[in-house]
N, CA, C and O atoms as a Maestro MAE file, in Angstrom:
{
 s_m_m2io_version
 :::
 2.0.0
}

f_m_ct {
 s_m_title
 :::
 protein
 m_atom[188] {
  # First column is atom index #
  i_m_mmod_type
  r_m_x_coord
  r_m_y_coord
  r_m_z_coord
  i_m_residue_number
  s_m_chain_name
  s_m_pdb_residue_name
  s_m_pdb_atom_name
  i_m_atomic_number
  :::
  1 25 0.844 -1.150 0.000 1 A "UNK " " N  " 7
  2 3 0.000 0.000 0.000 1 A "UNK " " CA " 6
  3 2 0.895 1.219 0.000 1 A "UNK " " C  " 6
  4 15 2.079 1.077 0.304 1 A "UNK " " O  " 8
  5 25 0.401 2.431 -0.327 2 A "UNK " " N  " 7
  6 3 1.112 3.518 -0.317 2 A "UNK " " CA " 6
  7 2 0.290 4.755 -0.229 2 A "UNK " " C  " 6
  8 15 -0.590 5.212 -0.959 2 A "UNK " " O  " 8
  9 25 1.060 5.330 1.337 3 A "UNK " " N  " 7
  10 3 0.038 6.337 1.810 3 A "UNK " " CA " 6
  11 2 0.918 7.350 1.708 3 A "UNK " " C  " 6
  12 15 2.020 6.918 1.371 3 A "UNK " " O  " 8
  13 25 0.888 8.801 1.895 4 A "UNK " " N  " 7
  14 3 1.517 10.105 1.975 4 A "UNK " " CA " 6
  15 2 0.884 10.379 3.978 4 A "UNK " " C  " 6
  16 15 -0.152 10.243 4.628 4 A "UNK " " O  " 8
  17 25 1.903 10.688 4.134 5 A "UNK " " N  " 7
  18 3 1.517 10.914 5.853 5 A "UNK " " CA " 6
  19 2 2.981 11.856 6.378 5 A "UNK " " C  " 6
  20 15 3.977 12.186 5.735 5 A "UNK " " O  " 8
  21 25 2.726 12.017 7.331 6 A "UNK " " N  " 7
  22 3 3.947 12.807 8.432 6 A "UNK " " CA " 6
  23 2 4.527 11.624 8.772 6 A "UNK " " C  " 6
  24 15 3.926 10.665 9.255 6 A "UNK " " O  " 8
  25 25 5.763 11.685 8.510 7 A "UNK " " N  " 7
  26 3 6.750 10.326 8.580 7 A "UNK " " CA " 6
  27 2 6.909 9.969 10.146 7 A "UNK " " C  " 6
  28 15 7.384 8.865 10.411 7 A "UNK " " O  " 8
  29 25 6.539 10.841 11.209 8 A "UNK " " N  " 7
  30 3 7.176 10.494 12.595 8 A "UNK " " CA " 6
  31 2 5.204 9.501 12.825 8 A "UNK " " C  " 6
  32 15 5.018 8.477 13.481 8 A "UNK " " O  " 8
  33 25 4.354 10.129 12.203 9 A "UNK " " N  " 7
  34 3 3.212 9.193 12.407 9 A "UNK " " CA " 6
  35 2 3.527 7.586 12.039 9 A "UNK " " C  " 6
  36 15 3.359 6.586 12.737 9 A "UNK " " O  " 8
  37 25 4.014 7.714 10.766 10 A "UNK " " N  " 7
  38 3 3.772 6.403 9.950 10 A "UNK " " CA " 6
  39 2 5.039 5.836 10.838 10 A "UNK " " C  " 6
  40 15 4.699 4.731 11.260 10 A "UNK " " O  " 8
  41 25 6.467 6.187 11.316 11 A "UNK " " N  " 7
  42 3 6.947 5.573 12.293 11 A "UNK " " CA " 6
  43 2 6.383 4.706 13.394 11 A "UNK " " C  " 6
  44 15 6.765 3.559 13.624 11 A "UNK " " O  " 8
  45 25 5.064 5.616 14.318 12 A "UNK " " N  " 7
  46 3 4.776 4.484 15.399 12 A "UNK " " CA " 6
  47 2 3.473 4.196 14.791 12 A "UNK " " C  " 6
  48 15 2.733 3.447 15.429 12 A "UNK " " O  " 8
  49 25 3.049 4.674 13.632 13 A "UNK " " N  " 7
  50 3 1.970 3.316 13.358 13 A "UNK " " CA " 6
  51 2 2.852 1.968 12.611 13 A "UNK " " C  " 6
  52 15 2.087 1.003 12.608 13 A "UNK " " O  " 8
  53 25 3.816 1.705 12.163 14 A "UNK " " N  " 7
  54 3 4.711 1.150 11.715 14 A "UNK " " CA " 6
  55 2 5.197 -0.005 13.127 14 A "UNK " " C  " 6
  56 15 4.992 -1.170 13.464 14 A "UNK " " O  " 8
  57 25 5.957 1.221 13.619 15 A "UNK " " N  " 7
  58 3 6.151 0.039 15.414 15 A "UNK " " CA " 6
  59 2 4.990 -0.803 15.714 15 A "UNK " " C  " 6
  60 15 5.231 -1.961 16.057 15 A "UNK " " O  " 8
  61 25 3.789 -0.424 15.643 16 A "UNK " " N  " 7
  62 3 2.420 -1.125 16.276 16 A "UNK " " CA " 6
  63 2 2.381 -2.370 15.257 16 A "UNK " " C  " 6
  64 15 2.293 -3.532 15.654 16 A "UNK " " O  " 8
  65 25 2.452 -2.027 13.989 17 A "UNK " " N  " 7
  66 3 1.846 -2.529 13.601 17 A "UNK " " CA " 6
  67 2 2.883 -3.695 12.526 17 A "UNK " " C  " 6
  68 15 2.640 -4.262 11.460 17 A "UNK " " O  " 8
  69 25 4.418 -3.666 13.690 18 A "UNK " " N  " 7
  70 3 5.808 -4.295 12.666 18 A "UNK " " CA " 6
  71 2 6.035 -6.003 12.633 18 A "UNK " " C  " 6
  72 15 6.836 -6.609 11.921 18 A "UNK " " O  " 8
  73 25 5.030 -6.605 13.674 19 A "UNK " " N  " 7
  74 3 5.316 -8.215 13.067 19 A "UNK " " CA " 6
  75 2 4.419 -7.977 11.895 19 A "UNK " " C  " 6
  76 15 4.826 -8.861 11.141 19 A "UNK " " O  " 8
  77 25 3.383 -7.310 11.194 20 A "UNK " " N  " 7
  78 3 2.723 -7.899 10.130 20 A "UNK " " CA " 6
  79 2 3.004 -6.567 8.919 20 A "UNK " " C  " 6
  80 15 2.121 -6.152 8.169 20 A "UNK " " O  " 8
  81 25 4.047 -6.187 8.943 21 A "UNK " " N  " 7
  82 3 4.054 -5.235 7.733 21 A "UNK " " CA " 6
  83 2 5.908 -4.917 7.845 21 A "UNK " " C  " 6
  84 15 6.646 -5.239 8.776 21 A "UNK " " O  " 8
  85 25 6.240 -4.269 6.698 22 A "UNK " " N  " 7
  86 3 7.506 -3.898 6.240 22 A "UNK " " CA " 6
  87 2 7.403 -2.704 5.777 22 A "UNK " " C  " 6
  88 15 6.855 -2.799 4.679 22 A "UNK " " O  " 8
  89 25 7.595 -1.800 5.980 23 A "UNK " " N  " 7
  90 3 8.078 -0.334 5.376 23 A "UNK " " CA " 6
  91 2 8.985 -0.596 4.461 23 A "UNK " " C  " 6
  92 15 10.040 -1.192 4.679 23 A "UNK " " O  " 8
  93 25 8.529 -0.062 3.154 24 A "UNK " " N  " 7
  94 3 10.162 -0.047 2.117 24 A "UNK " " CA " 6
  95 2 10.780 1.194 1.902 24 A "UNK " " C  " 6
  96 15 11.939 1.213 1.488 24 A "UNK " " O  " 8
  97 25 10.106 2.342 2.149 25 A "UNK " " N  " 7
  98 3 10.787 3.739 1.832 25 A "UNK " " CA " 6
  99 2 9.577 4.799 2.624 25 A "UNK " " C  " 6
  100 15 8.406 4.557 2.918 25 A "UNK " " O  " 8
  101 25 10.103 5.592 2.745 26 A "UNK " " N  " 7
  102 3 11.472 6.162 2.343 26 A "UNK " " CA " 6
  103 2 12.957 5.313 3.450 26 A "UNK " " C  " 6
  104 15 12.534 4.591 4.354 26 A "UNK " " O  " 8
  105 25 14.211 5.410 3.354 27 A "UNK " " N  " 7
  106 3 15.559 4.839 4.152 27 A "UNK " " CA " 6
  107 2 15.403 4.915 5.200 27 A "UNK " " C  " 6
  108 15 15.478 4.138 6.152 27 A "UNK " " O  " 8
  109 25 14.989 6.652 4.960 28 A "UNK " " N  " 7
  110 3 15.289 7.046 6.361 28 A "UNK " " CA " 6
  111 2 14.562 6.972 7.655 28 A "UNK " " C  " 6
  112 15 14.860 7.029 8.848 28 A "UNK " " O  " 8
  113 25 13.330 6.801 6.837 29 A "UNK " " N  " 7
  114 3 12.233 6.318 7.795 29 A "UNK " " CA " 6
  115 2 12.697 4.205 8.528 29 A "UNK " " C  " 6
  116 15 12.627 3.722 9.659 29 A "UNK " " O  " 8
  117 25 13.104 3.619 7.219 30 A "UNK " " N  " 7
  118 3 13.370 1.897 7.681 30 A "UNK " " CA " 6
  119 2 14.509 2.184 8.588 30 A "UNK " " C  " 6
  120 15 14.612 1.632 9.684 30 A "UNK " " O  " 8
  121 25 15.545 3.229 8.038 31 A "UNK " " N  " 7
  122 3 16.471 3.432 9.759 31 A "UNK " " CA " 6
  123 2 15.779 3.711 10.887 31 A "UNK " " C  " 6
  124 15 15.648 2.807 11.712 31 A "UNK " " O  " 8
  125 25 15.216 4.984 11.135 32 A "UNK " " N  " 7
  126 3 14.260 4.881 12.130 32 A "UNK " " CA " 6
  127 2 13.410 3.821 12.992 32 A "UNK " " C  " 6
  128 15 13.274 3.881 14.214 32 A "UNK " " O  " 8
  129 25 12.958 3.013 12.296 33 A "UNK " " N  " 7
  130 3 12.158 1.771 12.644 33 A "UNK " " CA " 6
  131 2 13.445 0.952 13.107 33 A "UNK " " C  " 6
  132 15 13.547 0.669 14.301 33 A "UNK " " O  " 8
  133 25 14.371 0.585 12.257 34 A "UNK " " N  " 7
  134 3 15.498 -0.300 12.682 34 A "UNK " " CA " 6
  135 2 16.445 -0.131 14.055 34 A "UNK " " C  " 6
  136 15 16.839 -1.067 14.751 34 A "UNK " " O  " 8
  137 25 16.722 1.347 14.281 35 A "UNK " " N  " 7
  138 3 16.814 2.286 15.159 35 A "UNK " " CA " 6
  139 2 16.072 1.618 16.599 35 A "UNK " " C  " 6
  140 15 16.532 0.892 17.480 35 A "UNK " " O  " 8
  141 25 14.771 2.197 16.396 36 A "UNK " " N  " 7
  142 3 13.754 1.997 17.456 36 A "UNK " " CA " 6
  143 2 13.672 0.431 17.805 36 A "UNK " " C  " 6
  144 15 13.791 0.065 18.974 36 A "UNK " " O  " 8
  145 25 13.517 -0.253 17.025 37 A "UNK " " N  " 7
  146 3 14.093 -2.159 17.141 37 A "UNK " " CA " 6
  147 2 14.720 -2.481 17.938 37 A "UNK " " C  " 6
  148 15 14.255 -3.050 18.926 37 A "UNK " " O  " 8
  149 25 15.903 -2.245 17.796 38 A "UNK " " N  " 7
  150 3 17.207 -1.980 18.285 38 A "UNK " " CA " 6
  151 2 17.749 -2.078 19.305 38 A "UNK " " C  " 6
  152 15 18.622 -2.844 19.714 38 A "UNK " " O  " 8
  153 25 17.062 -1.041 19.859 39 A "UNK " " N  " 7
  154 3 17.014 -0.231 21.508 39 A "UNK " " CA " 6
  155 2 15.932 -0.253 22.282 39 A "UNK " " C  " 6
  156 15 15.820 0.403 23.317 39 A "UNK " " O  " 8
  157 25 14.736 -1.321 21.623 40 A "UNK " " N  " 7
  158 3 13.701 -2.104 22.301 40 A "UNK " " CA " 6
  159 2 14.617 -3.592 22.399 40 A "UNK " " C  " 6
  160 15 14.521 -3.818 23.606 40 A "UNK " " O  " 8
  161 25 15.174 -4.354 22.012 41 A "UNK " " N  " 7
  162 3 15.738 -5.435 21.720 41 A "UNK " " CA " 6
  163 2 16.716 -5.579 23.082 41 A "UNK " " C  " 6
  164 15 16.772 -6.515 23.880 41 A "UNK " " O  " 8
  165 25 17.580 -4.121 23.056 42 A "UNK " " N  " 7
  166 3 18.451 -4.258 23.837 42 A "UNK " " CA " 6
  167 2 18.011 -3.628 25.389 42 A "UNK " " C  " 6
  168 15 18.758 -3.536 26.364 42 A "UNK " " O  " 8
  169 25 16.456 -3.197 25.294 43 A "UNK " " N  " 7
  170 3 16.212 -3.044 26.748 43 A "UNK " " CA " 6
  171 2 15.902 -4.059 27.058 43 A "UNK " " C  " 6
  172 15 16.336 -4.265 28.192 43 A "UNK " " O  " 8
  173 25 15.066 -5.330 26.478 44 A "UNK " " N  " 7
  174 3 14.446 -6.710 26.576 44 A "UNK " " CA " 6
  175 2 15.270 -7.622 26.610 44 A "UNK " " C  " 6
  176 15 14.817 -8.733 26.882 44 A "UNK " " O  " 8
  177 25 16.514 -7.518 26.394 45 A "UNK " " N  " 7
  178 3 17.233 -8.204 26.110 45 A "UNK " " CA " 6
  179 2 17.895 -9.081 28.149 45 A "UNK " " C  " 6
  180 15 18.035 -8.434 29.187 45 A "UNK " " O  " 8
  181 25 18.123 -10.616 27.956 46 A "UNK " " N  " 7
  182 3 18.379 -10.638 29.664 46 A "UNK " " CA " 6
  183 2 19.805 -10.670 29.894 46 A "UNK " " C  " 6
  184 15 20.235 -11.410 30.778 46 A "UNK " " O  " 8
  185 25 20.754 -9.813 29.066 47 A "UNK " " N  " 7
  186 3 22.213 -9.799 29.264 47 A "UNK " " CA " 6
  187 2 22.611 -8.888 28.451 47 A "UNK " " C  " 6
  188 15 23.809 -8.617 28.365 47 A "UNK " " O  " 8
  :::
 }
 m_bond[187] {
  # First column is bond index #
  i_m_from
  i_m_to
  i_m_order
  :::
  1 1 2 1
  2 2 3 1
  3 3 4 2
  4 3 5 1
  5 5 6 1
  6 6 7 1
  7 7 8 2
  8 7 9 1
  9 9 10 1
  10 10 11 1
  11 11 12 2
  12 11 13 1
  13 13 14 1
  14 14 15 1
  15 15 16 2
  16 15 17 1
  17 17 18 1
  18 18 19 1
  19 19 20 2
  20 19 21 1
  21 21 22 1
  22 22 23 1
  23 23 24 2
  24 23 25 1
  25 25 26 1
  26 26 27 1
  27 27 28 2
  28 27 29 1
  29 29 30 1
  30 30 31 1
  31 31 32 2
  32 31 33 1
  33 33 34 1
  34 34 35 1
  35 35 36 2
  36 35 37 1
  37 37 38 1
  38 38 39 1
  39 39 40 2
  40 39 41 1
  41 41 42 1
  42 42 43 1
  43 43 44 2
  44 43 45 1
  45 45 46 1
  46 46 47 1
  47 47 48 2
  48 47 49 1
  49 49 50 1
  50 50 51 1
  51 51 52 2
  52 51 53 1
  53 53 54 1
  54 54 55 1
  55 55 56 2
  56 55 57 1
  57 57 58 1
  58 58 59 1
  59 59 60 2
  60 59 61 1
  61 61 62 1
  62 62 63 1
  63 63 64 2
  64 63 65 1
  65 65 66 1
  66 66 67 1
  67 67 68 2
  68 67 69 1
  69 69 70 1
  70 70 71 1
  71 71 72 2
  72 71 73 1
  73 73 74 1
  74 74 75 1
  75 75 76 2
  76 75 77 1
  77 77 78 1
  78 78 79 1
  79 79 80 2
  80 79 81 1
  81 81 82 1
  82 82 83 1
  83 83 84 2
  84 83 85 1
  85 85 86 1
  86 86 87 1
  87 87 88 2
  88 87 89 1
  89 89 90 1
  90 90 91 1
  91 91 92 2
  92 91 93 1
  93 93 94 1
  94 94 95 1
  95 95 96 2
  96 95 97 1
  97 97 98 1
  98 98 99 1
  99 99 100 2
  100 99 101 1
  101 101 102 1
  102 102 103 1
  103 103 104 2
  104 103 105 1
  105 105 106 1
  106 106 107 1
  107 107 108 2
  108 107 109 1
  109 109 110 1
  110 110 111 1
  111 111 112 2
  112 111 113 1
  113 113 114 1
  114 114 115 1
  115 115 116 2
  116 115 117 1
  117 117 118 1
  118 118 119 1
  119 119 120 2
  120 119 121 1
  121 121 122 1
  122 122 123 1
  123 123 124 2
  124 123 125 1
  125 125 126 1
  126 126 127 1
  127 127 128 2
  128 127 129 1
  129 129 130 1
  130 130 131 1
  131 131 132 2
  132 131 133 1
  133 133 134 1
  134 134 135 1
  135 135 136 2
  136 135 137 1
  137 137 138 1
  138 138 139 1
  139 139 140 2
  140 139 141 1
  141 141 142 1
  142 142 143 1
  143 143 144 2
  144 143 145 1
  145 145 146 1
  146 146 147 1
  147 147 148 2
  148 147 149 1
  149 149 150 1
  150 150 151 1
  151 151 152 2
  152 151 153 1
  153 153 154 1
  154 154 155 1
  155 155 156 2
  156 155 157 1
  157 157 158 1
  158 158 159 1
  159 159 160 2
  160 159 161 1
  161 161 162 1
  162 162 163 1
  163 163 164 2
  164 163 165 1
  165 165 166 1
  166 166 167 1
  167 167 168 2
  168 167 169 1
  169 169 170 1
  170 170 171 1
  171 171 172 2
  172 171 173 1
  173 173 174 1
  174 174 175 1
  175 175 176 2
  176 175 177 1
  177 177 178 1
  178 178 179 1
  179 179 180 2
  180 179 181 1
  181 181 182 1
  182 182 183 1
  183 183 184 2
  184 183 185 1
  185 185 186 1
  186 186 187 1
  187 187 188 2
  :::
 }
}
C-alpha cells in the first residue's frame, strides 16, 4: 500500500503494527524503525 503521511506518524503506526508489515521507503524512515528495534531489543534483552 502507499500512503503520503507525516513520517514520525507512519513511524509508530509502523512500530504497532511491525510483526505484520515492512516499510520499504522512504531509508530514512526503515532506519528509524530499525533504530527503534534496536534499543527495544536491547532493553528486553536478559544480558
Amino acid at each position: 500500500m502507499r500512503v503520503n503521511c507525516n513520517e514520525k506518524a507512519m513511524r509508530f503506526w509502523a512500530l504497532q503494527y511491525g510483526p505484520y508489515i515492512e516499510v520499504l521507503e522512504p531509508e530514512s524512515l526503515r532506519n528509524q524503525i530499525k533504530e527503534s528495534i534496536a534499543g527495544m531489543s536491547k532493553k528486553y534483552s536478559d544480558g
